[in-house]
C-alpha positions in Angstrom: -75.8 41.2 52.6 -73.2 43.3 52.3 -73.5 46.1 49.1 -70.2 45.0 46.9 -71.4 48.2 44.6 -71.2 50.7 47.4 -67.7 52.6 47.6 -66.2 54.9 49.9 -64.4 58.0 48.1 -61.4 58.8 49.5 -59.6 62.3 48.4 -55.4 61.6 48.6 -55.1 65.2 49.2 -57.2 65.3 52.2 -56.9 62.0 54.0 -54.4 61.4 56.5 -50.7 60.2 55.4 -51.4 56.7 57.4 -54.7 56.4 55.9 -53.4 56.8 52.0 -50.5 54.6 53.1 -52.8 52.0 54.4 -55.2 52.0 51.6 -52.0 51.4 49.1 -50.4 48.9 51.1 -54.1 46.9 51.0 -55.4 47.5 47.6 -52.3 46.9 45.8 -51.5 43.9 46.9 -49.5 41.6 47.4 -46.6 43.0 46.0 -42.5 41.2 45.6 -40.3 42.4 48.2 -37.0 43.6 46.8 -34.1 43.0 49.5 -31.6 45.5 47.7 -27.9 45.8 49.0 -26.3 48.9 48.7 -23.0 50.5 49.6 -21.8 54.1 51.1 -19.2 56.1 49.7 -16.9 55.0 52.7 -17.5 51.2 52.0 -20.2 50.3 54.3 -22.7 47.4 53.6 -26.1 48.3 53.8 -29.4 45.9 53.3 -32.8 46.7 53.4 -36.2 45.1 52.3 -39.0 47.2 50.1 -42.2 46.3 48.8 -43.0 49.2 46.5 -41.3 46.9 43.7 -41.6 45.3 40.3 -39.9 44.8 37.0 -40.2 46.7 33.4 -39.3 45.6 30.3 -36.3 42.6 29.1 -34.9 44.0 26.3 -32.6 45.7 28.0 -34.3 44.6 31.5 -35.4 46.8 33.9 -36.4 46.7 37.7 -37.8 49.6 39.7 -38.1 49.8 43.5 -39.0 53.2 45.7 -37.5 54.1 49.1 -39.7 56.0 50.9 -38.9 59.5 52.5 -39.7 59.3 56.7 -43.2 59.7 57.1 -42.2 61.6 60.5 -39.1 63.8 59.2 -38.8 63.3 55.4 -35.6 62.3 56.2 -33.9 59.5 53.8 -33.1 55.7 54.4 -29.7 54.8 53.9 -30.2 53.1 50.7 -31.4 56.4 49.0 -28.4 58.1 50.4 -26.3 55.5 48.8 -27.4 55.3 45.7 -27.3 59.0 45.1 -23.3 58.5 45.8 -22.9 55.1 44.2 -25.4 54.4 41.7 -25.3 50.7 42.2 -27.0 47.8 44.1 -28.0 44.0 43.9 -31.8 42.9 44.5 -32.4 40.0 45.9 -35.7 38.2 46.6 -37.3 36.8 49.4 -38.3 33.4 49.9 -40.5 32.2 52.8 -37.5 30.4 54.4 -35.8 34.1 55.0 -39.0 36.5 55.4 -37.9 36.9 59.4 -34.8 37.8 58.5 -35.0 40.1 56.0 -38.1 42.0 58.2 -35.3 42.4 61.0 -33.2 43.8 58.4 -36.0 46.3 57.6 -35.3 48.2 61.1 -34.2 51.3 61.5 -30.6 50.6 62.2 -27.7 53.7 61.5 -25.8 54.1 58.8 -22.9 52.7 60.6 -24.6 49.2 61.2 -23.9 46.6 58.8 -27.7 44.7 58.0 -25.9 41.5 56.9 -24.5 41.0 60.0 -27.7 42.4 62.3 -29.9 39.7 60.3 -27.5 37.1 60.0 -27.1 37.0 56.2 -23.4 36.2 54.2 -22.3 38.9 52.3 -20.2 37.7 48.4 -18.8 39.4 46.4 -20.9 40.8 43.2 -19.4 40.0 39.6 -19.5 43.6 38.6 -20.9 46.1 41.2 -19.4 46.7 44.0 -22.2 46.1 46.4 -22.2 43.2 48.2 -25.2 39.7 47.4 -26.9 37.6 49.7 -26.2 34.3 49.9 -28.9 32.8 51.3 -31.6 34.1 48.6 -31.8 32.1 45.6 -32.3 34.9 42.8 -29.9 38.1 42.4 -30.3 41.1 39.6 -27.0 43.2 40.3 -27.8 46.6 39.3 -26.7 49.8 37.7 -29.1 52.7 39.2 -30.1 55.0 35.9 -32.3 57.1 37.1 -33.7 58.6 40.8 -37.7 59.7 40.5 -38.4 62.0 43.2 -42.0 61.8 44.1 -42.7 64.7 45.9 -39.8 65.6 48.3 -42.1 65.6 51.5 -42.4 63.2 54.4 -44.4 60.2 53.3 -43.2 60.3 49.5 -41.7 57.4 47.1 -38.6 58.3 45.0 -38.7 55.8 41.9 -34.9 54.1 41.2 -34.8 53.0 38.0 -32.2 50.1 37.7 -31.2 48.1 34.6 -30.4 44.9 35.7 -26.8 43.8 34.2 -26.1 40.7 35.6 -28.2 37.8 36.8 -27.3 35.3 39.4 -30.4 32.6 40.1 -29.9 29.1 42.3 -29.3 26.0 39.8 -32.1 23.8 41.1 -34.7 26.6 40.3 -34.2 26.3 36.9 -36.4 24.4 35.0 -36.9 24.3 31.5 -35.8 27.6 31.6 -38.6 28.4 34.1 -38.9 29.3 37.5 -41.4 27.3 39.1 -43.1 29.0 41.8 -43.2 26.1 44.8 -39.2 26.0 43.9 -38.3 29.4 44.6 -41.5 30.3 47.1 -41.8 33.4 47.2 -43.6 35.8 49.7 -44.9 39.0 49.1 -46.3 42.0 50.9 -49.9 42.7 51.8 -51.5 44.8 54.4 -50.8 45.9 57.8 -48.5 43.1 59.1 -49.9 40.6 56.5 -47.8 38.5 53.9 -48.7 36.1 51.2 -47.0 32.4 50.4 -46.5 32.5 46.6 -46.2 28.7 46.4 -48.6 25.5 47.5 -52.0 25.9 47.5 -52.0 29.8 46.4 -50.7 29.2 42.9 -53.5 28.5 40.5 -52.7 28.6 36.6 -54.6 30.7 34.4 -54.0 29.6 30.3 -53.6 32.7 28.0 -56.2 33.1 25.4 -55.2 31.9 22.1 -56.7 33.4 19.1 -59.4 36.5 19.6 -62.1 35.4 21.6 -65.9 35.5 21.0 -66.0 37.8 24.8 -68.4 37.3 27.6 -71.0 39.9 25.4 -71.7 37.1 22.6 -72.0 34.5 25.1 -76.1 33.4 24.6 -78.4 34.8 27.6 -79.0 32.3 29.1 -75.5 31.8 30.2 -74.8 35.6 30.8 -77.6 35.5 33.3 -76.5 32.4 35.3 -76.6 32.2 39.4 -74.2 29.5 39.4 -71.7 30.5 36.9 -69.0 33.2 38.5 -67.2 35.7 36.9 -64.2 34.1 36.3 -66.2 31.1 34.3 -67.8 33.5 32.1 -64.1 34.6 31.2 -63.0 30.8 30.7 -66.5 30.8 28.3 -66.0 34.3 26.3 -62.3 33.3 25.0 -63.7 30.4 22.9 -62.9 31.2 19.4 -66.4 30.9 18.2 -69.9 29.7 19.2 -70.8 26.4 18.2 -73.9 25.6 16.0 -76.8 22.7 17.2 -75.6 20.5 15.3 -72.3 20.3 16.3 -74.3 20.4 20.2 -75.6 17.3 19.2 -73.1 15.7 17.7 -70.5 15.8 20.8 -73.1 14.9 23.1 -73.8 12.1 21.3 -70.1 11.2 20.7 -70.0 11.1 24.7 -72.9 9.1 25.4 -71.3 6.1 22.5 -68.5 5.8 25.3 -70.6 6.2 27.9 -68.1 7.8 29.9 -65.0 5.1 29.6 -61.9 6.2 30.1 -62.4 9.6 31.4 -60.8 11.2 35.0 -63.2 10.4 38.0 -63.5 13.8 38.5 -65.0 14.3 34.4 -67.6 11.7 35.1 -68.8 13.4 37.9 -69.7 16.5 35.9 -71.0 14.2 33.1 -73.3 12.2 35.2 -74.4 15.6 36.7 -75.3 17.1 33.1 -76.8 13.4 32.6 -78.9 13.9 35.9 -80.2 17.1 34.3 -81.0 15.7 31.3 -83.3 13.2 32.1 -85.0 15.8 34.8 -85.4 18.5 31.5 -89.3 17.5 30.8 -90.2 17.3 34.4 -88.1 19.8 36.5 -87.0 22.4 33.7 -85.6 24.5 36.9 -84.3 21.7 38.3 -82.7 20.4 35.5 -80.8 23.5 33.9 -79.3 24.4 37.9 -77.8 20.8 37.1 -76.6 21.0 34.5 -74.9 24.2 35.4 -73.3 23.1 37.9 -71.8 20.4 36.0 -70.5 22.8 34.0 -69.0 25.4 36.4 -67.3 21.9 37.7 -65.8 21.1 34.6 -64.7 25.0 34.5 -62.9 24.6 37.3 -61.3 21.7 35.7 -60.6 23.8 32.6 -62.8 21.8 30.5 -64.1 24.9 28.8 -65.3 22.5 25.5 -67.9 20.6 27.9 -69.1 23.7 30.1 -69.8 25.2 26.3 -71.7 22.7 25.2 -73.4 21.5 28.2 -74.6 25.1 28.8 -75.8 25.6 25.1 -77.6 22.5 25.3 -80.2 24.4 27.7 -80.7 26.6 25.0 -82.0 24.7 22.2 
């Protein structure tokens, strides 16, 4: 089995350029794509894809992408160029329904060349920059650029454009409820080597923010911290309860469950319940044997976000 504690130290200074790049490009990861549109002194369209990315702040809101200098020549992609004449652009995202597009607009094409024509894309008018949107993405931030971040100045190097966001265009049906919901919009996003990610479907899982101050995974009892069958991520579902509960109350909502025997609840509930009931009944014969049961019906009703039964199931070994 292989050591998950054993690392690999890796000196930036000393490694090769591809190396770093490769060890950024999979560790951070994956990462939005930014397909920002930009526009040269003489009027010429430009549109190019980067995954060095992300947003700031909302009050005033802020985005931040980074065009990288040649590895090769340190020489400068067009959209740097531009923006150091005409501090503006537009970013658009990239759904799953454009990602071969806009990776044919990410080649190395002259300044002369027009991307939205190369990759097929229809250029409109902005509201108040002068660089032209993408129609066919559903989500544009037009841009004034207030700030360039040189990183370096040598082949290889980021330069950080810092761009408040001034205007927001976003498609009608993505809306909802004011939110964006992630199989509407389905994104994509960058990961290693020649490797993507589908933001939508199966890959989006939700996580529920903690409310109140949790108890943490360190005042969780022993017994639980040393589990085989509980993973990481359960023991974080199990340290933001607010507070441990006492036998009694142990007691009391078993004993609530077993006066309705189970009615009414998902199919999927009474399978963890009838696997803490299997347990149960093993606990005077099989101790082992019963508290690996009962375990597992409580990393099952984790993954169901039960947190209240997993609690309480996994205190009952205790007492």
């Amino acid at each position: 089995m292989t050591d998950k504690r054993k690392f690999i130290s890796i000196d930036p200074n000393e490694a090769p350029l591809k190396d770093v790049h490769n060890l950024l490009l999979g560790g951070v990861a994956p990462r939005p794509i930014a397909l920002v549109s930009t526009i040269s002194e003489d009027g010429r369209n430009n549109l190019a894809p980067f995954s060095f990315f992300n947003a700031f702040g909302a009050n005033p809101p802020y985005v931040v992408f980074s065009p990288s200098l040649s590895g090769r020549d340190g020489s400068a992609k067009d959209t740097l160029v531009n923006i150091q004449k005409i501090p503006e652009c537009v970013i658009q995202v990239v759904p799953h329904e454009l990602v071969e597009q806009i990776s044919l607009a990410s080649t190395a094409y002259g300044p002369e060349v027009d991307e939205f024509i190369k990759s097929g894309f229809t250029a409109i008018e902005s509201d108040s920059v002068r660089p032209k949107r993408v129609l066919e993405s559903p989500f544009h931030m037009e841009c004034q650029v207030e700030q360039i971040i040189p990183l370096g100045g040598k082949p290889g190097s980021g330069n950080l454009v810092l761009c408040r966001v001034i205007k927001f265009h976003i498609a009608e049906h993505l809306l909802q409820d004011g939110i964006i919901y992630p199989d509407s919009i389905d994104l994509v996003g960058r990961n290693s080597g020649n490797f993507y990610t589908r933001a939508s479907g199966a890959a989006i899982f939700r996580v529920n923010k903690p409310v109140g101050i949790g108890v943490g995974i360190d005042q969780l009892p022993d017994h639980i911290k040393a589990s085989t069958i509980l993973s990481a991520n359960n023991l974080g579902q199990l340290g933001s309860v607010l507070r441990i509960p006492e036998s009694g109350e142990v007691d009391a909502y078993f004993a609530s469950l077993r006066a309705t025997e189970g009615s009414g609840q998902e199919s999927e509930s009474e399978q963890y319940w009838q696997l803490y009931l299997d347990g149960e009944k093993l606990m005077d014969t099989d101790e082992l044997k019963a508290k690996e049961l009962i375990e597992i019906s409580a990393a099952k009703a984790l993954a169901l976000n039960d947190i209240q039964f997993a609690l309480f199931a996994l205190l009952s070994i205790g007492l």
